[in-house]
NUNUZA-697511 format. One line per field, with one value per residue: residue number from 1; residue in three letters; x, y, z of N, C-alpha, C, CB in turn. Coordinates in pm, whole numbers, plus 50000, padded with zeros to 5 digits. Glycine has a CB too. Layout:
N
resi	[NUM:...]
resn	[ALA:...]
nX	[X:...]
nY	[Y:...]
nZ	[Z:...]
caX	[X:...]
caY	[Y:...]
caZ	[Z:...]
cX	[X:...]
cY	[Y:...]
cZ	[Z:...]
cbX	[X:...]
cbY	[Y:...]
cbZ	[Z:...]
! end
This chain:
111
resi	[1:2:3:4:5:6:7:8:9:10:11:12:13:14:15:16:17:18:19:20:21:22:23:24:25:26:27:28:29:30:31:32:33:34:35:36:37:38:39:40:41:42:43:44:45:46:47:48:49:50:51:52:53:54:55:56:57:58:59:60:61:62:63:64:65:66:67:68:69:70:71:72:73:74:75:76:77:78:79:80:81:82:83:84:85:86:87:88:89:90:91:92:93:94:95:96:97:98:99:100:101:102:103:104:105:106:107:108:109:110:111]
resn	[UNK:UNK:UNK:UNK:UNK:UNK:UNK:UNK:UNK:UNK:UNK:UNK:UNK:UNK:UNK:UNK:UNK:UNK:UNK:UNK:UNK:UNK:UNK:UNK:UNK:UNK:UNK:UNK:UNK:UNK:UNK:UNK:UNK:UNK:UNK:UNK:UNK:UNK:UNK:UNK:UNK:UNK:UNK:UNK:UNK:UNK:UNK:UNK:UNK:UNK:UNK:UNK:UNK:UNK:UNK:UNK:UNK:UNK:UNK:UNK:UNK:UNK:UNK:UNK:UNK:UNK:UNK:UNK:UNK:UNK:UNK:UNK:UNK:UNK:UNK:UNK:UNK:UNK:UNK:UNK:UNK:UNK:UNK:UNK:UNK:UNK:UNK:UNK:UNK:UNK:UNK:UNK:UNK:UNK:UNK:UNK:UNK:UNK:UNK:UNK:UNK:UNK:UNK:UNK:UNK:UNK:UNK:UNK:UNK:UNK:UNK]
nX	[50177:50197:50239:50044:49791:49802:49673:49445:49287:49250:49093:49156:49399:49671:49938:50209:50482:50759:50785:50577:50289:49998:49769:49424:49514:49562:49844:50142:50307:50590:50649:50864:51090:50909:50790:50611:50466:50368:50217:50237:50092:49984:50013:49773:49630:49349:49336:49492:49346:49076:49138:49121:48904:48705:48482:48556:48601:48750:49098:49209:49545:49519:49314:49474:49645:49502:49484:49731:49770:49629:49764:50034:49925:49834:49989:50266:50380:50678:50855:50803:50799:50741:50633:50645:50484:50499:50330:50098:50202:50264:50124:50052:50278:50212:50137:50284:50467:50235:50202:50466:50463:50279:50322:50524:50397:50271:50521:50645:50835:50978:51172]
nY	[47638:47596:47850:47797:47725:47961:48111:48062:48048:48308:48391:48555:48534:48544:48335:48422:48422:48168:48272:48539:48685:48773:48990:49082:49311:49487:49456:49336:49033:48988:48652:48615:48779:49023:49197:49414:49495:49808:49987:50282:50537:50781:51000:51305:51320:51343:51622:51744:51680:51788:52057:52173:52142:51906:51677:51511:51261:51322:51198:51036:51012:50812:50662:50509:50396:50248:49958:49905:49859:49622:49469:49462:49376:49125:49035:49035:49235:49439:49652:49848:49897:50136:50112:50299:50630:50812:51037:51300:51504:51858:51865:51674:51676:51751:51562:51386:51359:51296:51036:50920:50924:50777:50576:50505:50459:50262:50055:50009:50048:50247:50043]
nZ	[50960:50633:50342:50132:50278:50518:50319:50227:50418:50470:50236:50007:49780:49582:49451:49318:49236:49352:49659:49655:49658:49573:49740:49863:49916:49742:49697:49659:49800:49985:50209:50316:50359:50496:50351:50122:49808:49673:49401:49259:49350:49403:49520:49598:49376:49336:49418:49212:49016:49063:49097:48803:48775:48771:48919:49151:49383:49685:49768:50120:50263:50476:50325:50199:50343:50507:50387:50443:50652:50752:50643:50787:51028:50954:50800:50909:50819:50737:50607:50304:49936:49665:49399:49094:49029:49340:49420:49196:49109:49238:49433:49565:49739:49999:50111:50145:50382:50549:50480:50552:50844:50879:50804:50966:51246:51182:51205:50957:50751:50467:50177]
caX	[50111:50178:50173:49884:49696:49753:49631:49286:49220:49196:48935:49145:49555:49690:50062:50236:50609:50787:50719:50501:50182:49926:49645:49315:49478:49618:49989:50244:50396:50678:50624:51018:51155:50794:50832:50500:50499:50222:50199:50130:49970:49959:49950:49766:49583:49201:49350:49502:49229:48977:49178:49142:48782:48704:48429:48586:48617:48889:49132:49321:49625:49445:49298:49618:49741:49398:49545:49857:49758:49566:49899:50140:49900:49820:50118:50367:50506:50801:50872:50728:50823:50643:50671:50579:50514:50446:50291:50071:50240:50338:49967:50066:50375:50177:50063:50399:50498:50201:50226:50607:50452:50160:50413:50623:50305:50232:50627:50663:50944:51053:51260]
caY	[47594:47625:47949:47831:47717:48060:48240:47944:48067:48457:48417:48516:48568:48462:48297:48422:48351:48136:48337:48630:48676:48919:48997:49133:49481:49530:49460:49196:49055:48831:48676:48579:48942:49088:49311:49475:49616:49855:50047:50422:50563:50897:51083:51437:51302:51423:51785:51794:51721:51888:52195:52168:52154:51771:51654:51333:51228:51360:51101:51086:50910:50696:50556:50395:50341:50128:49821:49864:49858:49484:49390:49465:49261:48998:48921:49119:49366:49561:49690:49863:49946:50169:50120:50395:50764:50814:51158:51333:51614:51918:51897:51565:51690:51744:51414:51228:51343:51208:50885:50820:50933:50647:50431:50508:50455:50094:49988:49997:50148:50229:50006]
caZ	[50841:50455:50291:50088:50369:50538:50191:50195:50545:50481:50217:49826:49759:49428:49484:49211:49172:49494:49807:49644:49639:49560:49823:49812:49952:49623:49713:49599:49933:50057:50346:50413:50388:50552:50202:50055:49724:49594:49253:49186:49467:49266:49597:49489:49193:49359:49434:49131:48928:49116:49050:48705:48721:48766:49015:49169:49537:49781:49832:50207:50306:50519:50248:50192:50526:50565:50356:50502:50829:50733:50572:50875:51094:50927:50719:50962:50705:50822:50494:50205:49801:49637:49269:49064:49130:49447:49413:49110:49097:49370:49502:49662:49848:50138:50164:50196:50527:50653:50486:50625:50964:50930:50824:51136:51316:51178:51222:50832:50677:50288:50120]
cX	[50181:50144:50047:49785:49657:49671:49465:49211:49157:49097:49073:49265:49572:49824:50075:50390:50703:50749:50664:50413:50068:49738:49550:49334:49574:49799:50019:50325:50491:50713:50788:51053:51062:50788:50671:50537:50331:50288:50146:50022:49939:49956:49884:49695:49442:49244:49382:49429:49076:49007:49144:48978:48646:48613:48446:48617:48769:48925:49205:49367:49604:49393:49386:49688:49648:49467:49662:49897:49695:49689:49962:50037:49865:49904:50272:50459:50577:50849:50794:50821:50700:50727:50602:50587:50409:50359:50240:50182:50243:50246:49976:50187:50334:50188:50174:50438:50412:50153:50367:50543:50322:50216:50476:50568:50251:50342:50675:50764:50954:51147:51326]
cY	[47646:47790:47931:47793:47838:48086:48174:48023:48211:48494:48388:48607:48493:48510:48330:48400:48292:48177:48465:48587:48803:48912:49122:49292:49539:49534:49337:49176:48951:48801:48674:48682:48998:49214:49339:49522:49674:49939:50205:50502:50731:51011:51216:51422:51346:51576:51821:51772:51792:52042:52263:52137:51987:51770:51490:51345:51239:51204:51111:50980:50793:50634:50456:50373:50212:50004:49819:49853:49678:49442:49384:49418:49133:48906:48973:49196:49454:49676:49705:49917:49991:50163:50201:50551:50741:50923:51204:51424:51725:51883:51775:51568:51666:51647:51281:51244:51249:51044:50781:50870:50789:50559:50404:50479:50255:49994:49960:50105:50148:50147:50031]
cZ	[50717:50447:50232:50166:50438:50448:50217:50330:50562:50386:50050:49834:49681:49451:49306:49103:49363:49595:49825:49602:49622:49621:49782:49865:49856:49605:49693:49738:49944:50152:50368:50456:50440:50481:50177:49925:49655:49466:49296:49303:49458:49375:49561:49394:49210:49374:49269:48974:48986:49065:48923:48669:48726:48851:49073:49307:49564:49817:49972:50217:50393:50454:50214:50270:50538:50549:50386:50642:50813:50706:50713:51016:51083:50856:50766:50914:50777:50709:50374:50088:49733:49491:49195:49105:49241:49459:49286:49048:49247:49451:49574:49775:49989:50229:50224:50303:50588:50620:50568:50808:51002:50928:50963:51233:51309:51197:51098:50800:50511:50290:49972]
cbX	[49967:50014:50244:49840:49729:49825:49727:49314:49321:49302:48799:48978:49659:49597:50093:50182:50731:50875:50816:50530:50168:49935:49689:49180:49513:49552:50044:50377:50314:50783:50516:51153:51202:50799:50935:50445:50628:50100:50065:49998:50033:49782:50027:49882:49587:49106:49501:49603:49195:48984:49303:49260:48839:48818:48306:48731:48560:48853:49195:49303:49703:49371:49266:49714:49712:49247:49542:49936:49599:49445:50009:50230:49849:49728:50115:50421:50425:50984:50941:50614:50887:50572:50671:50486:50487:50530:50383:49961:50155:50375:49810:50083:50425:50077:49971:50546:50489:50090:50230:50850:50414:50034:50544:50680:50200:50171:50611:50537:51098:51131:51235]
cbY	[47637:47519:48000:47773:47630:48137:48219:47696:48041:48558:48619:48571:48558:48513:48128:48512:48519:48143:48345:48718:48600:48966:49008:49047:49545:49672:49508:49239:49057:48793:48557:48520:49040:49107:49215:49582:49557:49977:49946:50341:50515:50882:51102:51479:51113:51366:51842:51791:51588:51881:52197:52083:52205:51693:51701:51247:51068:51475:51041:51157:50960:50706:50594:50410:50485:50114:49776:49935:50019:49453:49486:49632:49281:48996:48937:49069:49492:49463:49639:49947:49843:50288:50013:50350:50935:50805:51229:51368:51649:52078:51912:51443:51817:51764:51342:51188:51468:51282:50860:50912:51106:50605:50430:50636:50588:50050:49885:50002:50105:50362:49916]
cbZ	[50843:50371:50215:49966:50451:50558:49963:50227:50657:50464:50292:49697:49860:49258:49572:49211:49039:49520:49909:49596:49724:49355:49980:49861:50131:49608:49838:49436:50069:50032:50435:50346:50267:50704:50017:50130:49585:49709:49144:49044:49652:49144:49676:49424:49107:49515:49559:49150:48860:49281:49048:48676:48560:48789:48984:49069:49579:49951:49748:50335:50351:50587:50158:50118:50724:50484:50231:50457:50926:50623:50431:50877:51143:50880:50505:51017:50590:50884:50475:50242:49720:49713:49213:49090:49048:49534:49454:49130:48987:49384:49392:49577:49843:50148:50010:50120:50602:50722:50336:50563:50996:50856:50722:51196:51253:51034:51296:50760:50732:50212:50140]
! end
């Protein structure tokens, strides 16, 4: 089928230049290259405002594995770009091992 017939069938994806599109798990994708791209994923940004006195919800890397676990089965992503910082500051170091290990886990690699 049609890309926009896939996109009609999963519910709400907004085609936005030839063969990208931007789905409801907040990523810009293309199906040809099986590319993802997300924005800013700030890893660190609940520790390091918590630290500082803040009362805001712990974020974990699974939170952002979730939609990229929907992506790499339903639109077979092999590949991801992360645009942006990837990390707040040091307080997110932690966190990137075990995002390239979820990746490694869903068959997703950096590009």
């Amino acid at each position: 089928g049609s890309l926009r017939g896939e996109v009609a069938a999963r519910g709400f994806a907004l085609p936005v230049f030839g063969d990208w599109f931007l789905t409801p798990q907040r990523a810009a994708v293309q199906r040809p290259t099986t590319t993802a791209v997300i924005a800013d994923p700030h890893l660190g940004y609940d520790r390091a405002r918590q630290r500082g006195g803040e009362a805001i919800p712990s974020v974990t890397v699974d939170g952002l594995l979730a939609p990229l676990r929907t992506l790499a089965i339903e639109y077979h992503i092999q590949q991801l770009v992360i645009a942006g910082d990837l990390v707040e500051n040091r307080a997110g170091l932690p966190a990137v091992n075990e995002l390239l290990e979820g990746l490694k886990h869903l068959g997703i690699t950096l590009a």
